[in-house]
C-alpha atoms as an extended CHARMM CRD file, in Angstrom:
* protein
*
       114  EXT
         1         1  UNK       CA            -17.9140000000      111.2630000000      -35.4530000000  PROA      1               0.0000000000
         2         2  UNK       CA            -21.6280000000      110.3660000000      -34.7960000000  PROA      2               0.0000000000
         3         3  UNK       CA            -23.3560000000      106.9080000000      -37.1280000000  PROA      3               0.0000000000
         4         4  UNK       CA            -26.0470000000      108.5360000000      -39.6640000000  PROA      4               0.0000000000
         5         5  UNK       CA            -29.3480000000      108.0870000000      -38.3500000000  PROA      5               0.0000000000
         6         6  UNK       CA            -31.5850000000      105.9710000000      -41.1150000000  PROA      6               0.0000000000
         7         7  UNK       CA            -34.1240000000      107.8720000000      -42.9690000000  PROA      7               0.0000000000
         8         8  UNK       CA            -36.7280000000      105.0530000000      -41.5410000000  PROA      8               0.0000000000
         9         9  UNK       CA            -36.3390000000      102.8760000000      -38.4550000000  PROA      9               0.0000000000
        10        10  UNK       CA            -39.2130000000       99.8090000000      -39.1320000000  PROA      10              0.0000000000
        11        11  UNK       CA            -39.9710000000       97.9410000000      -35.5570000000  PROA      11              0.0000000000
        12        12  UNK       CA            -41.1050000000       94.2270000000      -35.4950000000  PROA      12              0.0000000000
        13        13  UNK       CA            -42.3310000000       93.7010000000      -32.0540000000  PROA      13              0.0000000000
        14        14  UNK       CA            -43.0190000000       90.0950000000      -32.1080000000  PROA      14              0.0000000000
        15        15  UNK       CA            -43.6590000000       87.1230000000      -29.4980000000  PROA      15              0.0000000000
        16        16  UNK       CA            -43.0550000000       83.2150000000      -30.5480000000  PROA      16              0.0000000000
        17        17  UNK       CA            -43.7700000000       84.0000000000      -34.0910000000  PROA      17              0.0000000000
        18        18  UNK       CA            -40.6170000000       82.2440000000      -35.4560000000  PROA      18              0.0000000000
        19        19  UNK       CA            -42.6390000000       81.2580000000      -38.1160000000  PROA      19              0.0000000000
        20        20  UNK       CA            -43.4280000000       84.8410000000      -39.8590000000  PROA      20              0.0000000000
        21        21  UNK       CA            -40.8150000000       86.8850000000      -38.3400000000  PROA      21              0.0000000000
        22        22  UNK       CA            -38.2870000000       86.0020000000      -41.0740000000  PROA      22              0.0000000000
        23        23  UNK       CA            -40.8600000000       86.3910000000      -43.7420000000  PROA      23              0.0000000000
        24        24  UNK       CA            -41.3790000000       90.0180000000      -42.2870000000  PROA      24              0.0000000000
        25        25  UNK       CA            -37.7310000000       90.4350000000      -42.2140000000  PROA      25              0.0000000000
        26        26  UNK       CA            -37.1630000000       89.4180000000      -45.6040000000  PROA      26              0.0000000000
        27        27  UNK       CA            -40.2530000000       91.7420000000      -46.6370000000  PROA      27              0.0000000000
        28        28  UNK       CA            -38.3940000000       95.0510000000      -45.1980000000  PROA      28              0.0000000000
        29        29  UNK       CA            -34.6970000000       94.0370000000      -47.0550000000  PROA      29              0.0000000000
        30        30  UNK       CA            -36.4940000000       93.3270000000      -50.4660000000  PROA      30              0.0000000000
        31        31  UNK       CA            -37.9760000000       96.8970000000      -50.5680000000  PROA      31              0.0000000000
        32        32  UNK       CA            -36.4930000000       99.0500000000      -53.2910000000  PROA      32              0.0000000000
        33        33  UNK       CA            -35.8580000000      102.0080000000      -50.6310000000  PROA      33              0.0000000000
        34        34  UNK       CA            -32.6970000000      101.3180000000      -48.6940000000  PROA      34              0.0000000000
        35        35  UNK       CA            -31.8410000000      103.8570000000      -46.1280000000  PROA      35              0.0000000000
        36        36  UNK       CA            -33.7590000000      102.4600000000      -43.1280000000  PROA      36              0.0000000000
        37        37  UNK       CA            -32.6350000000       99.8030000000      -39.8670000000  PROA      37              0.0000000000
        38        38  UNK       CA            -35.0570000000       97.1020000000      -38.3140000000  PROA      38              0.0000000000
        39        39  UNK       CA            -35.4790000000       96.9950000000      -35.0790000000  PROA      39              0.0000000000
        40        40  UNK       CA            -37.1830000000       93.6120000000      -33.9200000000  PROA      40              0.0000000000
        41        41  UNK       CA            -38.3760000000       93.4170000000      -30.2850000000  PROA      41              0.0000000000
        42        42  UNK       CA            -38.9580000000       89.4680000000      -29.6830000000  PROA      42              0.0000000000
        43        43  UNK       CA            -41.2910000000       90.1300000000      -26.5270000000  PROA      43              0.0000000000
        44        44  UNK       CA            -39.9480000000       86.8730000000      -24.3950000000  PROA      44              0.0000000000
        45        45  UNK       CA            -40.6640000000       84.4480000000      -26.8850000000  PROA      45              0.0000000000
        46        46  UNK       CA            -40.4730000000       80.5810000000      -25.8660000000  PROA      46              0.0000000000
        47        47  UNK       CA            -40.2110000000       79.4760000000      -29.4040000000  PROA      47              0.0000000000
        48        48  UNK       CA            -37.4130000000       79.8460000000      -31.7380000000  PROA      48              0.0000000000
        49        49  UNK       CA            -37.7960000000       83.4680000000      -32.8950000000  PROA      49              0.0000000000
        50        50  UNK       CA            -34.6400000000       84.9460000000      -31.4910000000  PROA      50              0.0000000000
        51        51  UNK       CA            -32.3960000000       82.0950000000      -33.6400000000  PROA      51              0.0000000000
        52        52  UNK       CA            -34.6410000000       82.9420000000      -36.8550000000  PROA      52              0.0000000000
        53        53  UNK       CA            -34.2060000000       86.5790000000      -36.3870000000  PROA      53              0.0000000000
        54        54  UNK       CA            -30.1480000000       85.9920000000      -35.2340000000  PROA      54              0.0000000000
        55        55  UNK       CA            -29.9460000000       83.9570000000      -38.8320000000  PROA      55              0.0000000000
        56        56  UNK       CA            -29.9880000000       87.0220000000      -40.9920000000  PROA      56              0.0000000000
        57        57  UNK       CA            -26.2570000000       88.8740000000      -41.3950000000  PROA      57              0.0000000000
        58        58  UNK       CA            -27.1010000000       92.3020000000      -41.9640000000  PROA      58              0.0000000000
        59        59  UNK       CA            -25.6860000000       95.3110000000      -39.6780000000  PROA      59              0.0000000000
        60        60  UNK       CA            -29.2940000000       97.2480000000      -40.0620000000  PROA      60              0.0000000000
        61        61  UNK       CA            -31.3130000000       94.9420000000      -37.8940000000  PROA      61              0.0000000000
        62        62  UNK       CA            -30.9690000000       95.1480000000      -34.5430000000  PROA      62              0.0000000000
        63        63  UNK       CA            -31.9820000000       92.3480000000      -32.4110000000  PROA      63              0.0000000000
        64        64  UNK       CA            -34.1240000000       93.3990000000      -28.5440000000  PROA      64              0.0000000000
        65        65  UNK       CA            -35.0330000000       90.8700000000      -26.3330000000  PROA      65              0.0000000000
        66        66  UNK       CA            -37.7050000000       91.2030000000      -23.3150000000  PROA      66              0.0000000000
        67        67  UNK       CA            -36.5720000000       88.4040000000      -21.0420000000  PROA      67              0.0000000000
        68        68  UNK       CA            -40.5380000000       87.8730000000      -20.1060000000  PROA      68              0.0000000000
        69        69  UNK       CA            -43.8220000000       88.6910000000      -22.0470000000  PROA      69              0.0000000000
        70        70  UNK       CA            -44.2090000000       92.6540000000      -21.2750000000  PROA      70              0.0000000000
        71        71  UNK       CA            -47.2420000000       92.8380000000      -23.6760000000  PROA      71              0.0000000000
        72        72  UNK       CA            -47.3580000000       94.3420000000      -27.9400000000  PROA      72              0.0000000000
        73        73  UNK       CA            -47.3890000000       98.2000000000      -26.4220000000  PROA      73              0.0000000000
        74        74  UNK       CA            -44.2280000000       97.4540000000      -24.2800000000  PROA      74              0.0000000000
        75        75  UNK       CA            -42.5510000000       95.7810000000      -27.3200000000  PROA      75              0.0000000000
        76        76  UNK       CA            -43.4470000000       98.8740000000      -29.5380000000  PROA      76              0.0000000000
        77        77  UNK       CA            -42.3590000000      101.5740000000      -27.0140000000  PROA      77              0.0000000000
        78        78  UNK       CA            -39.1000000000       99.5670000000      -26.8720000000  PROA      78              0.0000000000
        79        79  UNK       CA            -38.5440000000       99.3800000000      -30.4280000000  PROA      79              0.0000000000
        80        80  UNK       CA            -39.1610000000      103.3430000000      -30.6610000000  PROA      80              0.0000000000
        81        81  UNK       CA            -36.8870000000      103.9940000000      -27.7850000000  PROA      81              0.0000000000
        82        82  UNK       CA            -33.9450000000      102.3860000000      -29.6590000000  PROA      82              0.0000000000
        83        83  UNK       CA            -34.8050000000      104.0440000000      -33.0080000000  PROA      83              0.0000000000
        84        84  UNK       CA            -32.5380000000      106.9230000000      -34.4680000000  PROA      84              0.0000000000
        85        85  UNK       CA            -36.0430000000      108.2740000000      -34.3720000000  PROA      85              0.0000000000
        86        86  UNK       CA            -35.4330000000      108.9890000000      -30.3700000000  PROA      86              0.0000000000
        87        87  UNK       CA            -32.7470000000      111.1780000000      -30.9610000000  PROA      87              0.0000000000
        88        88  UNK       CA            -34.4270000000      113.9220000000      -33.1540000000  PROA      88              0.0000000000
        89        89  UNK       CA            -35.9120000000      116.7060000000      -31.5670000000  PROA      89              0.0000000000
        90        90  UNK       CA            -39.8190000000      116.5760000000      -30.5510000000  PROA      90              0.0000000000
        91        91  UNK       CA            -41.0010000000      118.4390000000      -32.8620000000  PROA      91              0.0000000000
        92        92  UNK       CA            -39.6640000000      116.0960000000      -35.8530000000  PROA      92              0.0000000000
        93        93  UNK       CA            -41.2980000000      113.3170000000      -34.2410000000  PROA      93              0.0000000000
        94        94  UNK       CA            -44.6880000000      114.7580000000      -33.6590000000  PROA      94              0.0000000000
        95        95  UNK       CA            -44.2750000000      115.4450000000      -37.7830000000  PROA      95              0.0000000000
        96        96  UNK       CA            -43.0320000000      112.4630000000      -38.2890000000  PROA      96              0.0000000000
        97        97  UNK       CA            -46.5590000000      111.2110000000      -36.4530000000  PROA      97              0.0000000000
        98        98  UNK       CA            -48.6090000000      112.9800000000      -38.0220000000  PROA      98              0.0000000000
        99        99  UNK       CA            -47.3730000000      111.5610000000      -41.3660000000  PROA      99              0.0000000000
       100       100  UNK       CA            -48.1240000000      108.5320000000      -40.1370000000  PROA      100             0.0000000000
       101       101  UNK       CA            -51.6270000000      108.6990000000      -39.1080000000  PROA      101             0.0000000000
       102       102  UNK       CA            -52.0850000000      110.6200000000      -42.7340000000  PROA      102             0.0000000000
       103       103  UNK       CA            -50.7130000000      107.3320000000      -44.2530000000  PROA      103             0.0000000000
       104       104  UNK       CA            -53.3730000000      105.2640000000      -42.1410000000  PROA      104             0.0000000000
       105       105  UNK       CA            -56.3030000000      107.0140000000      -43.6440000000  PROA      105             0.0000000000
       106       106  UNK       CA            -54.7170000000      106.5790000000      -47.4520000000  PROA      106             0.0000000000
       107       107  UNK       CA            -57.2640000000      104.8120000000      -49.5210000000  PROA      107             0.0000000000
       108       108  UNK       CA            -56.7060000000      103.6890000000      -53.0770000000  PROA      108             0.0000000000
       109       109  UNK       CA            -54.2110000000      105.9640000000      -53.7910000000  PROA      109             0.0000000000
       110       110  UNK       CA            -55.8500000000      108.8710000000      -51.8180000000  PROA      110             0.0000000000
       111       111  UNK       CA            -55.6730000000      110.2210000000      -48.9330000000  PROA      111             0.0000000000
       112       112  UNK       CA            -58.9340000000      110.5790000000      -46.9380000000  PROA      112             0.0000000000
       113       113  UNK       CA            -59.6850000000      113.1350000000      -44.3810000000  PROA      113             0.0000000000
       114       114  UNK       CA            -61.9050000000      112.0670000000      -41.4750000000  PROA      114             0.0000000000
């Protein structure tokens, strides 16, 4: 029997930012939509992100560590790589995209096309 993939897989990439890591964290678990796991990258941080992150007992964030600083696009492409999002096909993904990038241009409650 295969785990259900979450509707929404939110990545944290994140390096020696113990101090707002938690408070971004917190900000994902106290949204009123449910259905979703965090995946936080900590990108070789020397500080005490990875106990901050480690500190919070819930089985839909999943903790990644780089062993050295690979760099904000490395920590992203790792956090999508680990997402249920990876094992849809491509053409859900490119959708999935594309629904982002509409979201980006959203402006006051309306969308904008540029």
């Amino acid at each position: 029997m295969s785990e259900k993939i979450p509707t929404v897989s939110v990545i944290i990439p994140t390096y020696n930012r113990a101090h707002l890591v938690g408070r971004a964290i917190r900000s994902v678990l106290n949204q009123t939509f449910q259905d979703f796991e965090i995946i936080v990258v900590d990108d070789g941080s020397t500080d005490n992100t990875e106990e901050v992150v480690k500190s919070f007992n819930d089985p839909r964030i999943r903790d990644i560590r780089h062993e050295q600083n690979r760099g904000g696009s490395a920590a992203r492409n790792t956090g999508i790589g680990m997402s249920g999002y990876n094992l849809l096909g491509r053409k859900k993904c490119q959708r999935l995209f594309v629904l982002i990038e509409a979201i980006d241009r959203l402006r006051d409650g309306v969308l904008w096309k540029e």
